[in-house]
N, C-alpha and C positions, 0 to 999 in steps of 0.2 A: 686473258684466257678464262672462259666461262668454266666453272667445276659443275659437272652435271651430278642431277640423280639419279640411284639405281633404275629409275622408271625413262629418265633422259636417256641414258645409255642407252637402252634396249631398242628405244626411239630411235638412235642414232644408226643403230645397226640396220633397222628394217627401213630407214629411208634411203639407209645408201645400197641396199639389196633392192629397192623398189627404183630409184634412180637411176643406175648404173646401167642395165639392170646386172643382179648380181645373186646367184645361189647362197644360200646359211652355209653351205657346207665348204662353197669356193670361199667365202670370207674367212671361213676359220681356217683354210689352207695356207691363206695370206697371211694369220696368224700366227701359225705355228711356224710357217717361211722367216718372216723376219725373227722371231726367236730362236732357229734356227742358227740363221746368218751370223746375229749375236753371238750366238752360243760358240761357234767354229772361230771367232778370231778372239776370246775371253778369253783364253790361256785357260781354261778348264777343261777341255771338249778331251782331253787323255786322260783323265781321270776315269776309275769304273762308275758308271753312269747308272745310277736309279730312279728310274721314273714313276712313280706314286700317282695314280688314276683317280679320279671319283666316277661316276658314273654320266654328270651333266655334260654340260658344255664344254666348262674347265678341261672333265678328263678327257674329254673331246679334241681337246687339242697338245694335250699330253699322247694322245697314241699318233698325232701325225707326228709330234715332233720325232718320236720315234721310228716310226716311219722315214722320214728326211735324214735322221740320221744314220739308219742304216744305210741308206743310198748314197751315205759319202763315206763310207765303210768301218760307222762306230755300230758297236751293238750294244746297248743299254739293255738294262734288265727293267721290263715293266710290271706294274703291281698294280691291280685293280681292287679298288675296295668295294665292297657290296655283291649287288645281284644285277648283273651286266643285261638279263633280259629286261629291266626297269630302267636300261638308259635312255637318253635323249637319239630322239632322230638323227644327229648328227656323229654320236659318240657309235651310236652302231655302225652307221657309212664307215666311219675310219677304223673302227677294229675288225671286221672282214678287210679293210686293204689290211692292216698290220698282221693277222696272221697267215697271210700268205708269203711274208715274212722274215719273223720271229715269233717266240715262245712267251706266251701271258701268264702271267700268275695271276689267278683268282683269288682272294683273301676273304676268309667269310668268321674268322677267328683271330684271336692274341696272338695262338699255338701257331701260326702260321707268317708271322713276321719273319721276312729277312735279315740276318744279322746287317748292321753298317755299321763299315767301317769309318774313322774319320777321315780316314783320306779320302772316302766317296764322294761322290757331287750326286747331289742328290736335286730330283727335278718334282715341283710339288705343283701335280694339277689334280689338287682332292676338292678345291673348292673356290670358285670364284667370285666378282662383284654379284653376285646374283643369290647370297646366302643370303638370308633372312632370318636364321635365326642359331643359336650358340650350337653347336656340334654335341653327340652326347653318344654314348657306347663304342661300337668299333673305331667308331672315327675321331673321336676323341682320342682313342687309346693309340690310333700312328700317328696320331699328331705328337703325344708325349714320344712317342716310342724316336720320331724322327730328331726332335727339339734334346732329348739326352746321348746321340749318338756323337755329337760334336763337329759331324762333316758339315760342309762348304753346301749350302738353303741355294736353291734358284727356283722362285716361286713364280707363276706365272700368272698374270693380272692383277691378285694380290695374294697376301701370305693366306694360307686357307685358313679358316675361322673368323677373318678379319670383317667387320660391315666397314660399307664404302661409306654410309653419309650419316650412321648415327653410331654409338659408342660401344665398343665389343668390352669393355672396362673388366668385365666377370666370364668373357669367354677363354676357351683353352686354342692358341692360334701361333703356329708355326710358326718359330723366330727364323726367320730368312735372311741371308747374307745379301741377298741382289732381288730386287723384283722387275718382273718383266711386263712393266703393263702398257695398255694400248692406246693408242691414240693421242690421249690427253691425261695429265694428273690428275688425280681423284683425293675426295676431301680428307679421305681417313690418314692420307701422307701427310696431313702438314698440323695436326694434333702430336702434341707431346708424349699423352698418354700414348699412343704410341709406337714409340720413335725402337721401344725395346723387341720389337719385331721382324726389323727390315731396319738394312742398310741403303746400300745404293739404290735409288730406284732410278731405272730407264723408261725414257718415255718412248715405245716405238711406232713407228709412223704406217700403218695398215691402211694409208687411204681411206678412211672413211669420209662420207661427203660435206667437202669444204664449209657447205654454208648452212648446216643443220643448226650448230651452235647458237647464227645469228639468229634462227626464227624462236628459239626458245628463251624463257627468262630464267632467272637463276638469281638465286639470292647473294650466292657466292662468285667473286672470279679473283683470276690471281692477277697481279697487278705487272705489267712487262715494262719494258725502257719504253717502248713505242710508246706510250699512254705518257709513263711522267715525262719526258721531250716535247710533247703538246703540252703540255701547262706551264714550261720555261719561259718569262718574259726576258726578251733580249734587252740590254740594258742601252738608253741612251747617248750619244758621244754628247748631246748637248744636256745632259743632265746634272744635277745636283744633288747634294745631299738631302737638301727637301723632297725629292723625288720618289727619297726609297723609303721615307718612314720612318717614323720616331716610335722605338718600342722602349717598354719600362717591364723592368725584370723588377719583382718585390723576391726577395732573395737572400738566402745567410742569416746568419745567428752567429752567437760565440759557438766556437767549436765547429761552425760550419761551413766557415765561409768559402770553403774549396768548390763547395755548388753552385755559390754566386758567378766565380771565378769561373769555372768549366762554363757556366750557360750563358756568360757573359762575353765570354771570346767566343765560342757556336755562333753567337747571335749575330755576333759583327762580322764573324767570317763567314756567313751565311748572306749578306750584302744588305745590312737595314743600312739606314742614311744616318740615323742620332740613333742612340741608347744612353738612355739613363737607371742606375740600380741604384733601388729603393734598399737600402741596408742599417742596420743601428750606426749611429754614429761614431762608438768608439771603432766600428769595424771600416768604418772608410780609407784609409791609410792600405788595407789589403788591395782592394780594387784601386785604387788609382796608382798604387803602385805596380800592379802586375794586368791592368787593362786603362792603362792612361788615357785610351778612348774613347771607353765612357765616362759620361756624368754620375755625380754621384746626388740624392737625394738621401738626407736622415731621416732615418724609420721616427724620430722624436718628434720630427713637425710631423703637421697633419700631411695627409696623403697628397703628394700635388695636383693641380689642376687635370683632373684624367681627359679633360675634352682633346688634350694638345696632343695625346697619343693615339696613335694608331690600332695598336695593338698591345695587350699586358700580357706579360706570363706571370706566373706565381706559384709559392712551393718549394724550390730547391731549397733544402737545406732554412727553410722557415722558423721551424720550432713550430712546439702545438701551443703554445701558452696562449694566458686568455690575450695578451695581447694582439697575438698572431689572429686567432681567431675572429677580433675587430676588424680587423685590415680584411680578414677573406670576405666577412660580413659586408664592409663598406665598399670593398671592390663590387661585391655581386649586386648592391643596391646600386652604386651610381655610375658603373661603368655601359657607356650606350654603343661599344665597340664589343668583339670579341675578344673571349680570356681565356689562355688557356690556365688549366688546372692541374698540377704537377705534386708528387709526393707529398709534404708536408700539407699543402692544401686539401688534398684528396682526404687523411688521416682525420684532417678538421669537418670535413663535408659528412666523414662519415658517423660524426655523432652529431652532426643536424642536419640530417638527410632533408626535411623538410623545404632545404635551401634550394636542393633541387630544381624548386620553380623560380628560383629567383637568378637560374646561370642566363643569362642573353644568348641570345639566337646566333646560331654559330661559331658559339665558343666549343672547346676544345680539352677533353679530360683524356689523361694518360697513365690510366694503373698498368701497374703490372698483377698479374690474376691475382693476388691477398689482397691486394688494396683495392682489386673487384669488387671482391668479394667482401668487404666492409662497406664499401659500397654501398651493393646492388642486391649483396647477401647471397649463402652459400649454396656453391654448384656441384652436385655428386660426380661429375665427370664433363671434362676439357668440352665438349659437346654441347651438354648443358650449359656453359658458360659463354658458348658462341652465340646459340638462343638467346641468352639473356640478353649480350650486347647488342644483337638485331633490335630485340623487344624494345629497351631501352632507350634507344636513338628512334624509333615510332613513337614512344611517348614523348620524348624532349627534342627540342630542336637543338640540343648541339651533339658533338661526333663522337663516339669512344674510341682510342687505340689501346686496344688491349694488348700490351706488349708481351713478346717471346722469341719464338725461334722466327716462323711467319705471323709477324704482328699482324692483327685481325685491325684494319678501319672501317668502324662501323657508322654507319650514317643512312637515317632516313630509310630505317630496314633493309640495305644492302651493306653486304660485307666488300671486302675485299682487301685480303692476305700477299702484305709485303714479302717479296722475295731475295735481297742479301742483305746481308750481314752474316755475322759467323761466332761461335762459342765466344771471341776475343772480349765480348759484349758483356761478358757476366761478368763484370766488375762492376761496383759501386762508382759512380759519375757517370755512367754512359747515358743513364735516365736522362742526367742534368744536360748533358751536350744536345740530347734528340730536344730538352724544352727550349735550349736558345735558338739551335735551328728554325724548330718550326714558329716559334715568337716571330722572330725574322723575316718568314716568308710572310705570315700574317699582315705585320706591318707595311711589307711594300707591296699590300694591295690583290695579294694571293685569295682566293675564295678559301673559304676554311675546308672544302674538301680537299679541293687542289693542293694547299697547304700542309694537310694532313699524310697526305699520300705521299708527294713529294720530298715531307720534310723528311718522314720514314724511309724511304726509299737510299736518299744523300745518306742521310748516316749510317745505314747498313753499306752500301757503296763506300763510304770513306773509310768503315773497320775492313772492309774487303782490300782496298786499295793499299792501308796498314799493314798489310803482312807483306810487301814489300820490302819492309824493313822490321816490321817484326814478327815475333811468331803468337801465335793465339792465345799464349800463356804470358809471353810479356806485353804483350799490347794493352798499354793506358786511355781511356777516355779522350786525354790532351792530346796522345797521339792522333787521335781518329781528326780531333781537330784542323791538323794540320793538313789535309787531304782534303778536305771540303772544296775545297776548289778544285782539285782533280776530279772530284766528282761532279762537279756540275761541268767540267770541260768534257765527263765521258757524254753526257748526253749532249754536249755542242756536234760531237765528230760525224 
C-alpha cells in the first residue's frame, strides 16, 4: 500500500471526481456516509453527541455527518469555529441542508465554548489532512479546551492539528480516541512521535479510484502479506543442506552470550542449511550446549575462511573492545558477500563512521533510532530521521531498518514500513532473534531487500502469533522464536 502526500491525496480525489464521474460535494457525502455507518454500530452513537466544525472541507463533512444523523434520529449539538461566510464551497452546500435541520452554534470566542462533559462523544471536523500549518488563537484554544474535557475523541481524517507527511512535533492537536480516516493510511499514523494522539485508526473505504495509487510514485508504502508471500522460496523435496546456506553469526562475549544463543536459534529456525558462531572460546560450551546445531568457531583464531559463507551477521552481544573492533574492521575489508550489521557493531561503526564505505553492496544495518542516530547523527523529530534513512541508503548501497513500532526498510531512497508485531517486542533479545532471522534468509539466497522485508515482517508475525500463549508483558524473544515456522506457514495458506 502506497502512503501518499498531502498533494497525492487531493490528486486522488479530483481523479476519482474526474473518472467516475463524480461531484466534490457527492464525494464528501460518501464520506460522511461511511463515517456515519461506523459511527451507528460503535457502541457510541447514545452518547450526547458534539460535533466541532472548521470551516474547510473537514468541517464539511462534520455538518453532513450531522445531517445523516439526525436522519436516523440522533441529534448532535454542532459547533462551528470561525466565520462560516469564509467556508469552502462544499462546507456551505451542507450547512444550508443542516439548518433546515438543526440548530448551529457559531463560536467566534473562549467566552462561547460549550461545557463537555466526559461522558460526551465528541466528533472533531476542525481540521484535516490538508492543514499546512500549527493552529494558533481560537482554534488552538478548542483544541485545548476539547483534549482537557476527558470525553471519548472521534476525529475524522485526522486528529485536527496533526500534518499528514511532515512533523506537527511543536503543534497543539487533539488527542483522539478513534480516527476516521479515508481510503488508505496516511504517513503521520505510523510515527511514534505521535502515537500520544490517536488510538485506533480505521481505515474506511469511500471508493476512491482503484488505480490512482498505481500511476503515482511515492517514496513510502506499507509493506502487506501479499508482497512478502511473492518473495518466499518454496523449499526443495530434493534438496540439502548445502542448498540453504552456510551463515556465520560473529556473536557473544562474557556476560553476553544470551545474544549469541537467541540469534543463533532465529537463524536455524529461519531455514539456513549450516551455521557456524564465531564466539571466544571460553564461551563455546554455551552454544553447543544449548544450539547443538551449530558449529562453533573461536574468536582466538583468526577469522575463518569468509569465501565458504554465504552470508555474516555480526553484533549481538559483541562487546566494543578493540578487539571487537578488529573483527568489524576485517569483516568489512574482506568480506565479498553481504553483512549484516547489529547492535554492538553498529556502537563500533559509529566511532569510525568513515567505514561507512568500506560496508559491501547489499549488506544490511539494524539500529534502533539511538544507534541511528550515532550513526547517521541527530534527528529533531521521528520525520527527520525518516529523511535521513531515505538519504542515507541513496548514498550507500546497503539497506537500513530502522526499527520500532512500524520499522522503516530503507533502501535505495524508498521506504517502506513493516506492519506486525506488537509492544511484546520491547524487551532486550528481540533485536537479536530479527539478526538471526534475517542472517538466515540472506544466506539461502534471499536478495538483501527481500531479506530485509521478509525477515522484519516473520518476526513481528511470530511476536503476533506469541500471544497465543502469552500476553505482551510475558512474552520473551525465545518465545517469538518458537513460532517462526508458524509464520512462514501464515504466508504458505
Amino acid at each position: 500500500m502506497k502512503l501518499l502526500s498531502v498533494a497525492q491525496i487531493k490528486q486522488w480525489d479530483a481523479c476519482t471526481m474526474q473518472q467516475e464521474p463524480i461531484a466534490s460535494i457527492d464525494l464528501m457525502e460518501r464520506a460522511a456516509t461511511a463515517c456515519t455507518q461506523w459511527l451507528m454500530v460503535s457502541g457510541l452513537q447514545n452518547k450526547l453527541i458534539k460535533i466541532f466544525c472548521g470551516t474547510g472541507n473537514n468541517g464539511g463533512d462534520g455538518l453532513a455527518i450531522a445531517r445523516l444523523l439526525v436522519e436516523k434520529g440522533i441529534n448532535p449539538a454542532v459547533y462551528v469555529i470561525g466565520d462560516d461566510l469564509k467556508g469552502s464551497n462544499d462546507f456551505q452546500i451542507n450547512l444550508k441542508k443542516l439548518q433546515s435541520f438543526s440548530e448551529i452554534h457559531f463560536i467566534d470566542s473562549q467566552n462561547e465554548f460549550p461545557a463537555i462533559d466526559k461522558d460526551d462523544l465528541i466528533i472533531d471536523c476542525l481540521f484535516g489532512s490538508g492543514l499546512n500549518r500549527p493552529l494558533e488563537g481560537i482554534n488552538k484554544e478548542i483544541l485545548e479546551h476539547i483534549n482537557t474535557s476527558n470525553a471519548v475523541v472521534v476525529s475524522i481524517d485526522t486528529p485536527s492539528g496533526m500534518f499528514i507527511d511532515k512533523s506537527s512535533k511543536s503543534n497543539s492537536i487533539v488527542k483522539a480516541d478513534h480516527v476516521l480516516t479515508f481510503q488508505s493510511l496516511k504517513l503521520c499514523f505510523l510515527v511514534a512521535e505521535n502515537a500520544v494522539y490517536f488510538g485506533k485508526v480505521e481505515v474506511l473505504d469511500i471508493k476512491l479510484n482503484k488505480k490512482f495509487p498505481e500511476s503515482v510514485d511515492t517514496i513510502f508504502e506499507l509493506v502487506d502479506e501479499q508482497l512478502v508471500t511473492s518473495y518466499i522460496k518454496p523449499r526443495n523435496e530434493f534438496s540439502h543442506k548445502g542448498t540453504y546456506g552456510h551463515a556465520l553469526l560473529i556473536a557473544g562475549n562474557k556476560g553476553k552470550m544470551g545474544a549469541a544463543v537467541l540469534a543463533a536459534r532465529a537463524c536455524l529456525r529461519s531455514g539456513v542449511g549450516l551455521l557456524t558462531v564465531n564466539i571466544p572460546a571460553e564461551q563455546s560450551p554455551i552454544i553447543q550446549e544449548t544450539v547443538p546445531e551449530a558449529m562453533v568457531a573461536m574468536r582466538e583464531d583468526a577469522l575463518p575462511g569468509l569465501d565458504k559463507f554465504s552470508a555474516i551477521g555480526i553484533g549481538p552481544g559483541l562487546g566494543t573492545d578493540e578487539r571487537s573492533e578488529k573483527i568489524v574492521f576485517n569483516i568489512l575489508e574482506q568480506s565479498k558477500h553481504s553483512v549484516l550489521l547489529d547492535a554492538d557493531a553498529l556502537t563500533i561503526l559509529s566511532t569510525h563512521t568513515g567505514w561507512l564505505k568500506k560496508i559491501p553492496a547489499g549488506s544490511i544495518l539494524t539500529p534502533h533510532p539511538k544507534e541511528f542516530e550515532r550513526v547517521f547523527g541527530v534527528c529533531e523529530n521521528d520525520f527527520e530521521r525518516l529523511e535521513k534513512a531515505i538519504e542515507q541508503s541513496k548514498q550507500y548501497p546497503f539497506i537500513i531498518i530502522l526499527k520500532g513500532h512500524y520499522t522503516l526498510i530503507s533502501s535505495n531512497g524508498k521506504g517502506y514500513f513493516n506492519n506486525t508485531g506488537n509492544a511484546g517486542l520491547a524487551k532486550g533479545g528481540s533485536g537479536d532473534t530479527l539478526t538471526g532471522i534475517i542472517t538466515s534468509l540472506l544466506a539461502q539466497g534471499y536478495g538483501s531487500l527481500e531479506a530485509a522485508i521478509t525477515g522484519v515482517w516473520l518476526h513481528g508475525s511470530a511476536a503476533d502469533l506469541a500471544l497465543e500463549t502469552q500476553s505482551m508483558e510475558s512474552m520473551l524473544p525465545s518465545d517469538l522464536i518458537e513460532f517462526i515456522g508458524k509464520a512462514f506457514d501464515r504466508l504458505r495458506k
